[in-house]
N, C-alpha and C positions, 0 to 999 in steps of 0.2 A: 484230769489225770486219774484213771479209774484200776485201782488193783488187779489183774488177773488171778484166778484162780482156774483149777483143775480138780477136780475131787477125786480123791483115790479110791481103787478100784478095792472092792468087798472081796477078798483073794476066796475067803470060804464057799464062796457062792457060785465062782469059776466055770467051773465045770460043770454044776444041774443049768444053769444060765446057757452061757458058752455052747452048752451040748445042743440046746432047744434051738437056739436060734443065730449061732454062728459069732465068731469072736466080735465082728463091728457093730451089729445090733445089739448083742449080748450084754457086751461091755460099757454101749452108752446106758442100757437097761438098770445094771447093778450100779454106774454112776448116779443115776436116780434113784437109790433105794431103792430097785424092783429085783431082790436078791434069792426069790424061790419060785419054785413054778407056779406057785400058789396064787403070790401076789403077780405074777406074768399073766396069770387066767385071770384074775381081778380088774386089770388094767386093758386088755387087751378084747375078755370074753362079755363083757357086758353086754350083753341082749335083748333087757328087759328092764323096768323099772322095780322098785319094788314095790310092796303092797300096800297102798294109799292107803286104807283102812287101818295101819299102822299108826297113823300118824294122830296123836292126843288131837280129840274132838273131830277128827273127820265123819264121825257115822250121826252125829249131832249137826254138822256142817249140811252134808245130804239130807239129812230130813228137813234142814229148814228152806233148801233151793227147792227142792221138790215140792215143800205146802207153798211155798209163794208162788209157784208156776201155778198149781192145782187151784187155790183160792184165788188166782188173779190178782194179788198183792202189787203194787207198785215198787218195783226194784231198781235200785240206783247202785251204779259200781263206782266205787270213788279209788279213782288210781292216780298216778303220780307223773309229773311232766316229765322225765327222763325216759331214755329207751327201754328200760324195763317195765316201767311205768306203764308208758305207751302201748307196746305187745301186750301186758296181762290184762290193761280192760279191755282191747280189741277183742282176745281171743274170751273172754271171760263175756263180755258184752255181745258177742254174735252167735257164741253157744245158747245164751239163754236169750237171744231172738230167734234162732230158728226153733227150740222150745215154743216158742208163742207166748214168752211169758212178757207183761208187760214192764219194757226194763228202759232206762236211759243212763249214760255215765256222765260223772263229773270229774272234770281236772281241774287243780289250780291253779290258775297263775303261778308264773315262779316269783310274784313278788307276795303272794302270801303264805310262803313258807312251802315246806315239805309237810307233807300228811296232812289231816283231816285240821279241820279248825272251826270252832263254835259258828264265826259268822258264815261259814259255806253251808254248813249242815242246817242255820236255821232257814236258809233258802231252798235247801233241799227236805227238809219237815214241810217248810210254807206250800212246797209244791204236790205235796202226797204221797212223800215217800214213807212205804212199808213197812221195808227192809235194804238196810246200808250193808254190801260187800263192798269189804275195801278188798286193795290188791297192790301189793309192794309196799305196803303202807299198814298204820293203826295198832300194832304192836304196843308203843307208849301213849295212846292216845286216852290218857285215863278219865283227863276231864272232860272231849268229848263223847266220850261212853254213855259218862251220868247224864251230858248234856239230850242225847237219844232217847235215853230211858226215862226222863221226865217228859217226853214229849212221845214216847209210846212208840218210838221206833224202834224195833228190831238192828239188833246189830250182829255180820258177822266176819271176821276180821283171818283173811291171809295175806299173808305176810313172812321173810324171813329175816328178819335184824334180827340182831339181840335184844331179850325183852329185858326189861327193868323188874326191880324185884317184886312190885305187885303187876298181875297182868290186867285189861281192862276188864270192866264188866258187859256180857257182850253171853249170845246164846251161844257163840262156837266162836274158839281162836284154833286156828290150827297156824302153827309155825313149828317148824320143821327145829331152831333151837330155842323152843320150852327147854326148860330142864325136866322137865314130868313127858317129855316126847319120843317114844322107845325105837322112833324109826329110825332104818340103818342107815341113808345118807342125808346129813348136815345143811352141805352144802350148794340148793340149790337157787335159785335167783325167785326173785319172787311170781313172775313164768313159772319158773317149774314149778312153784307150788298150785300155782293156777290149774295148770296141765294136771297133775295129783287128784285135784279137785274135780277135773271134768273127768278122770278115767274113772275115778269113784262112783262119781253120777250117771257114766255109762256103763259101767263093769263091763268095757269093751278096750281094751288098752292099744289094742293096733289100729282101732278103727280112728280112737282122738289121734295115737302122732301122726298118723296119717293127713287129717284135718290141720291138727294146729300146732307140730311139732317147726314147724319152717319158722312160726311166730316166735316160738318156745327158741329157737336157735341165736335166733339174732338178740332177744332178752338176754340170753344167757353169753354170748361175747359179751354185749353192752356191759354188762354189768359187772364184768370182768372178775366172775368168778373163779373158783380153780376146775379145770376141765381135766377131770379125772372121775371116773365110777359113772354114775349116771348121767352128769354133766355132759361128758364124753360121749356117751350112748343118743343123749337129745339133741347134740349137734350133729352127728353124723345121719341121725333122720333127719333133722332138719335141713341140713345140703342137702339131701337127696330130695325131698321134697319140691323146692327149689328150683332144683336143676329139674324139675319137672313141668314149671312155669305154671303153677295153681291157684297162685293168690297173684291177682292183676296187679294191685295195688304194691305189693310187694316187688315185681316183677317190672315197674314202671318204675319203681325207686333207682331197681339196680341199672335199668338199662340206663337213667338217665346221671347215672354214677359210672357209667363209662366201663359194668365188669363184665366177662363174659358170664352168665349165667347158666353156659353148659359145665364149664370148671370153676365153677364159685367154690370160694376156699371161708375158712374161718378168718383169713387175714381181710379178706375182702369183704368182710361182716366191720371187722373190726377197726378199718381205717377207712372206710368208705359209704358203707351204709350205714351203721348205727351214728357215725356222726350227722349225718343227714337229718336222719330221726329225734335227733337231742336238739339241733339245731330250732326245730321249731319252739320247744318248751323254751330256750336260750335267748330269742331272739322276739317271739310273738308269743303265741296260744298254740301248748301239745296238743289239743283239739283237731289243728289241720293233717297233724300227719297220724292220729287215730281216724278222723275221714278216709287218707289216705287207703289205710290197711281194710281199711272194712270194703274198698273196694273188691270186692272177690273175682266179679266176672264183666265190671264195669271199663275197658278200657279207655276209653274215650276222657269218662271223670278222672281215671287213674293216671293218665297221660299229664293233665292238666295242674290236679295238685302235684305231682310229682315235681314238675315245670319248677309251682308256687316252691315247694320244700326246695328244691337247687336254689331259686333266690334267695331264699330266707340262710343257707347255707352260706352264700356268697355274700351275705350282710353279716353272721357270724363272723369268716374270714377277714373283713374288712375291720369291723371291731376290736377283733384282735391285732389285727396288725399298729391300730391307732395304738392302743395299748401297748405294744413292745414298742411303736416309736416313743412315746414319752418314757418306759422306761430305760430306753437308749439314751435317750436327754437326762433324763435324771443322773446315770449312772458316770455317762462322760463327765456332768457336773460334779458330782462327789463320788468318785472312785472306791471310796471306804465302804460304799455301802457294798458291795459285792467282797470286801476282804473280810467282815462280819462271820459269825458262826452260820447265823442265821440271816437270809436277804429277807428284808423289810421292805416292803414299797406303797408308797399311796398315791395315788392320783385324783383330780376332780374327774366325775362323771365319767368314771369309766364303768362301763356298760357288765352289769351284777354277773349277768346272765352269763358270763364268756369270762370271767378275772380267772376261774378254775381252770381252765385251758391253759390259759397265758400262766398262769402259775406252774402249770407241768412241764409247761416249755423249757422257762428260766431254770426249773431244776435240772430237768436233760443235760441244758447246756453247761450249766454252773457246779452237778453234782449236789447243792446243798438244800437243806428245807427253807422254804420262799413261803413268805405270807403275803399277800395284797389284797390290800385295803379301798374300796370306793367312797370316797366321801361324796356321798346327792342331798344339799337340802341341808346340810347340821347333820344328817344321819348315815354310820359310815357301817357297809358290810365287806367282810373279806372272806377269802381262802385260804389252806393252808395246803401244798406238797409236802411230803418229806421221804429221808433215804430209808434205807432199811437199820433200824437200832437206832433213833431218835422218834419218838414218839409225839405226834400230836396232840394226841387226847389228853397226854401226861401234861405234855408245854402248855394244854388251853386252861387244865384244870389249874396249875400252879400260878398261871396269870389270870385269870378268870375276873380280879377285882373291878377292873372297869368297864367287863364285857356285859351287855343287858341280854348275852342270849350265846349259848354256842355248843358245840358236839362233834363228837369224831372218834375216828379210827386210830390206830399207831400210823396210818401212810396220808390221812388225809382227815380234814375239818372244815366246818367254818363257823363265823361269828357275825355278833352285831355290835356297837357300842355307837356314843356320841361322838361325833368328829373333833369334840376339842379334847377326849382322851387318847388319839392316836398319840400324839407323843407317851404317854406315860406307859401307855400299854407297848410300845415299841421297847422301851425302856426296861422295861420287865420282861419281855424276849429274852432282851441279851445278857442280862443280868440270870435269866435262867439257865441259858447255854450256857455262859462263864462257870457259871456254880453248878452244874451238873456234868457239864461235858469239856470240860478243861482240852481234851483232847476228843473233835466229832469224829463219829465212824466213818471210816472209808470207803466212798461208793467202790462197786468192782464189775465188773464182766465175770463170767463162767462159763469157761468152756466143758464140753460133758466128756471129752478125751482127747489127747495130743492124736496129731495123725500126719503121716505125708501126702504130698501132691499122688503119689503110687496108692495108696489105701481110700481115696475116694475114686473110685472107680463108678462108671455108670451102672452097674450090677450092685453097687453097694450103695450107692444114693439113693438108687430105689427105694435101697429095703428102707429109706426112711418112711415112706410115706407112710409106713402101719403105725409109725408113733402119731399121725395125723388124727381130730384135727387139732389144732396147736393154737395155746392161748394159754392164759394164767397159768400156774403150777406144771404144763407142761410145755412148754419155751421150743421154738425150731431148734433141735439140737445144730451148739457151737464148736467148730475143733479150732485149737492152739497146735498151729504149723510154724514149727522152730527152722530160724535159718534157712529161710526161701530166697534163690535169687532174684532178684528182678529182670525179668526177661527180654524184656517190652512196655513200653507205654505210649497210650494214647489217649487222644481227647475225644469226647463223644459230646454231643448233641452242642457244636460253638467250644466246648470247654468246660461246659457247665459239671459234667460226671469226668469220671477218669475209669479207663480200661488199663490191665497192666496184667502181661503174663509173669509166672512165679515158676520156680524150678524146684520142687523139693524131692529127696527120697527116688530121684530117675526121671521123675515124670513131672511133664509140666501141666497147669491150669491157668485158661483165664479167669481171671478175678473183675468183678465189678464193682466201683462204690458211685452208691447215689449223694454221697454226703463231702466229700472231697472235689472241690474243680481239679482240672485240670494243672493250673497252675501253679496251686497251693499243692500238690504233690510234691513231696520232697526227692523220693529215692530216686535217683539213675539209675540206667541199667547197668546191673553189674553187685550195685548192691546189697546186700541182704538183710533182711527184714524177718522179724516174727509179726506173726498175723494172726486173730483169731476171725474165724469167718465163717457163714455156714452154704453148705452145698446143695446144688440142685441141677435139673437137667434140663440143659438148653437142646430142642429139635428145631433144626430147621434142613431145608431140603431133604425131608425124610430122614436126618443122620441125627442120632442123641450123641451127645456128649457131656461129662460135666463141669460144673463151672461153680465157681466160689463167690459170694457175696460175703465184704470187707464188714468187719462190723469194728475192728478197729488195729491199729499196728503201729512196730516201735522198732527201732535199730534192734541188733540180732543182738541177745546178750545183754540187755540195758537195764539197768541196776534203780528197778523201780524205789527201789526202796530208800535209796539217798537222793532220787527225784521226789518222794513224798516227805522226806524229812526236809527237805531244804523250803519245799513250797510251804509247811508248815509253820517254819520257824520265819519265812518272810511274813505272812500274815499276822503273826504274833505280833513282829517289831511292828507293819503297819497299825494297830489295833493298840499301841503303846504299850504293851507285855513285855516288850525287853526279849531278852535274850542271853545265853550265856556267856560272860564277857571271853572265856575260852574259845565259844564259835565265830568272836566276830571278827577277829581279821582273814577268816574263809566264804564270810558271803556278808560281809561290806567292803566294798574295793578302798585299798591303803596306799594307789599307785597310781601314777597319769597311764603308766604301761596295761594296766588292768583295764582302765576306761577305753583307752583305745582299742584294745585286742577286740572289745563287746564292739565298740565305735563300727570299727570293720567289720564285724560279721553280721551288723543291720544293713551297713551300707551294701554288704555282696547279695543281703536278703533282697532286696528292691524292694521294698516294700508288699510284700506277698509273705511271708513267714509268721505265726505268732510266735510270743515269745518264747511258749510250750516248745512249740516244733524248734527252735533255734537252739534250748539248752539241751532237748531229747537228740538233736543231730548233731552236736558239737559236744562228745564228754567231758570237754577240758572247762567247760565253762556251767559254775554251779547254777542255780536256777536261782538259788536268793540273792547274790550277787545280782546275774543278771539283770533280773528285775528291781533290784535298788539303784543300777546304776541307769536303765530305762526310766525309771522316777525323777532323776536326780537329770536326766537329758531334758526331759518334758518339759520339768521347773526351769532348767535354761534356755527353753523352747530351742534346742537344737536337733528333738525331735517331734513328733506327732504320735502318739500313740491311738492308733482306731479300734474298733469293737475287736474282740479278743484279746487284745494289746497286740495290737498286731503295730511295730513301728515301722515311719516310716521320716529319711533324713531330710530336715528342714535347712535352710538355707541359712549359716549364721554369718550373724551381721555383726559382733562383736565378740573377741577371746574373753572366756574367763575361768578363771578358776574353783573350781568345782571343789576344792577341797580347803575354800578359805572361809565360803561363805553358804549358806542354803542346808539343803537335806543330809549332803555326805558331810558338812561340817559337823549339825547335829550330831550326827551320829556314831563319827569318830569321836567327838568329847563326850555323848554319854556313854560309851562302852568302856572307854580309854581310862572315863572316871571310875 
């Protein structure tokens, strides 16, 4: 259950807005903070990069690619197994072969670590290397700096993390946030910093995104930067580029991902290809799909690995799936663990490469920060998701005692420890939710303006596309459509999806959801619903129209707010928190008439309802009740509860009394007490 929000409109800003670009684009504009024409020219007029020469130690950078090209110095790019990783020694490794300089790259395994490490570097020393560029990488790499410099290699380090307080020692670091770095945009992926570096070295800047802005594009979705100011600017060459079909290898990727590559979008970066690309670091050696990219005009080899990357994809997906089935096992077995602040999970040998996925998953679905843990060998590594306003970095440092290794962001981490500290370390989680976040923030949805079925018009859907292309910090704008009837519904592809017309405001739209079967659709026609969803334009037999995609909806009018208190106050009493003796004859049942009323509205469910959807479409019946008295069925096995808590009625074989003996016993004498 996820909050809705709408952010109010900047009324000051109305009119200069408003006037430029009409009240539906306008007003999702000033809904994003883009509240003067200034910042509308900023967002909107990006053209060009800015001045790489800007950037602390570029003109130091330059001089030392050009002496190693010039002296024939032997050059090693050392970049990193993830997509961004991938893209910047490709394009960073084929600039300076067509140079002629004598260059080769190195990736690591993903089983030894992220960034540079003494024993790669002493094989890459033993083999004659000159001079080390890293790329997306080397920022903290302090000890193997020194380790270079006793051994008379050159070092020179791009990269964009955040540095640590000393930086390495190295002839040139350029990173975009030094604190000593006067360039005007922050935030580019370690690609763009790449890109930076070749335009410098070309002092040709349309001739590079020309060349290697397509690489620069897919880095920069991958890496799930915010796509605003330059960002923006490098993905928009980068589809075009693309959609031009210039790099084979790239160009085998996507046909062999199923997109069209004349209207390749940033979504189609983002769900389809750069998974592909990660896939090999994930799964095997990023090695095969850097081959891959360096394909420029090889179709035949491009064809081939592309093939290899889809399998390696397909062994990805299958990983994970083992993974969410044990964590399905798990979670039917002790249910507690998903009512927690924080989900915790361990498994054996679950495959390192892939627990990050599976962790983003579980939070999607569950709303809350998920850690998982692989224990291989005595040796256990995890991940960390989490929502917005729970912080990882904070959770890793305040447990940090039994971890032999770990780092992160506020939305994401991971670590290392011995496998006989999971317990204590799990222990220390929730011991830090309790004492920090007594009450966790609420995930939420955000729509960018209310609107009716009348005000998406095909003429106004359009004008979305200038907010394109869409990714991090700038989101496919959402609207919240209050009080829609339901029109129609139908089942597409068997049942799998649900189609359903909507009436709001005059005018109706179809809506699609990929996420909903058919059968688990609640409303009838007739009903009315709020919906937040976002719009676009279906053509077919040469007629546009538009059409709404479901991103999520609730009864018309529905009082999220004693659906979030109730769900709250359930996982407390689950978690033995208690509750206050005032609330509990409201959501523990004090009545055979209570049990029953619930009894019946599983039995009319058929078993197709979760327990969400049953108290969201039944206002009479609170949700913490609900679910205590679904607990308290289980425990008499008079029902089945399946993933979601979706019940369903079991056949009972003996009457008994629910309130003599079990769960609602407990719970009426401790409230009672």
């Amino acid at each position: 259950m996820k909050q809705w929000t709408v952010p109010a409109a900047v009324t000051a800003a109305n009119n200069e807005i408003t006037a430029e670009f009409g009240d539906f684009l306008g007003g999702i504009l000033i809904r994003r903070g883009i509240v003067t024409l200034d910042s509308a020219r900023a967002f909107f007029g990006c053209d060009s990069l800015s001045d790489p020469m800007l950037m602390s130690d570029m003109r130091q950078a330059v001089e030392m690619v050009r002496s190693a090209i010039d002296e024939d110095k032997r050059i090693t790019v050392f970049g990193d197994y993830d997509c961004d990783g991938v893209c910047s020694t490709v394009m960073l490794y084929s600039y300076l072969e067509a140079q002629g300089a004598d260059v080769d790259f190195y990736i690591p395994d993903r089983s030894e670590g992220f960034g540079m490490s003494v024993a790669a570097l002493e094989k890459i020393a033993a083999n004659g290397t000159e001079l080390v560029i890293t790329v997306d990488n080397g920022i903290s790499a302090v000890k193997e700096a020194e380790f270079l410099k006793s051994k008379g290699v050159e070092l020179l380090i791009t990269d964009h993390h955040q540095p640590n307080a000393s930086l390495p020692e190295c002839g040139a670091c350029v990173d975009p946030n030094r604190a000593d770095d006067p360039s005007p945009f922050k935030d580019l992926c370690g690609a763009g910093v790449v890109l930076k570096l070749l335009i410098a070295l070309e002092e040709d800047e349309d001739f590079v995104l020309e060349s290697y802005a397509d690489l620069a594009a897919v880095a920069t979705v991958g890496d799930v930067v915010p796509l605003k100011g330059e960002n923006r600017y490098i993905v928009q060459r980068g589809l075009d580029n693309i959609r031009n079909e210039q790099n084979a290898g790239l160009t085998a990727l996507i046909k062999s991902a199923r997109c069209h590559i004349e209207d390749i979008s940033s979504n189609d970066l983002a769900f389809r290809i750069c998974p592909r690309i990660n896939a090999a670091g994930r799964i095997a050696n990023a090695e095969k799909a850097v081959r891959l990219l360096l394909c420029e005009d090889d179709a035949d080899t491009a064809g081939r690995l592309a093939e290899e990357l889809e399998l390696l994809n397909n062994k990805r997906k299958t990983a994970e799936n083992k993974i969410l089935e044990d964590v399905q096992k798990q979670t039917a077995e002790d249910p507690g663990i998903l009512k927690e602040r924080v989900i915790v999970l361990a498994g054996e040998g679950w495959h390192h490469g892939v627990i990050g996925i599976v962790c983003s998953k579980i939070l999607e679905k569950y709303d809350k920060p998920v850690v998982m843990i692989s224990n291989e060998n005595g040796k256990a590594r995890g991940s960390v998701r989490s929502i917005e306003g729970f912080s990882v970095h904070k959770m890793l440092m305040e447990c940090s005692a039994p971890l032999t290794m770990f780092g992160g962001h506020p939305r994401s981490g991971g670590f290392s420890l011995s496998a006989d500290k999971i317990g204590e370390f799990t222990k220390l989680i929730h011991k830090y939710a309790r004492e920090y976040y007594p009450k966790m923030p609420l995930p939420s949805v955000t729509a960018d303006m209310e609107a009716t079925c009348a005000d998406l018009t095909v003429d106004s859907v359009k004008l979305l596309s200038r907010i394109e292309p869409c990714g991090e910090r700038n989101p496919v704008p959402q609207f919240l459509l209050r009080s829609c009837t339901v029109k129609s519904k139908r089942a597409m592809k068997d049942g799998l999806y649900t189609s359903f017309d909507v009436e709001a405001g005059g005018a109706t739209l179809r809506t699609i959801t990929f996420k909903v079967p058919f059968d688990r659709f609640i409303p009838n026609v007739g009903d009315k619903i709020d919906m937040i969803a976002t719009a676009e334009i279906n053509e077919y037999n040469g007629k546009a129209r538009a059409e709404l995609r479901l991103v999520d909806y609730r009864p018309a009018d529905f009082r999220e707010d004693r659906f979030i208190a109730a769900s709250r106050v359930y996982e407390e009493i689950c978690r033995g928190e208690g509750c206050d003796n005032r609330l509990a004859p409201r959501v523990i049942p004090q009545s055979r008439e209570e049990l029953m009323k619930i009894y019946d509205l599983v039995k009319m469910s058929g078993g197709k309802r979760t327990a969400e959807d049953l108290a969201k479409f039944d206002g009479s019946v609170n949700y913490c009740m609900l679910r205590i008295t679904l607990d308290a069925f289980a425990e008499a096995k008079m029902v089945e509860l399946g993933e979601d808590c979706t019940p369903k009625i079991l056949p009972v074989t003996e009457k008994r009394d629910l309130f003599a003996e079990g769960l609602l016993f407990e719970l009426n004498k401790q409230f009672k007490g």
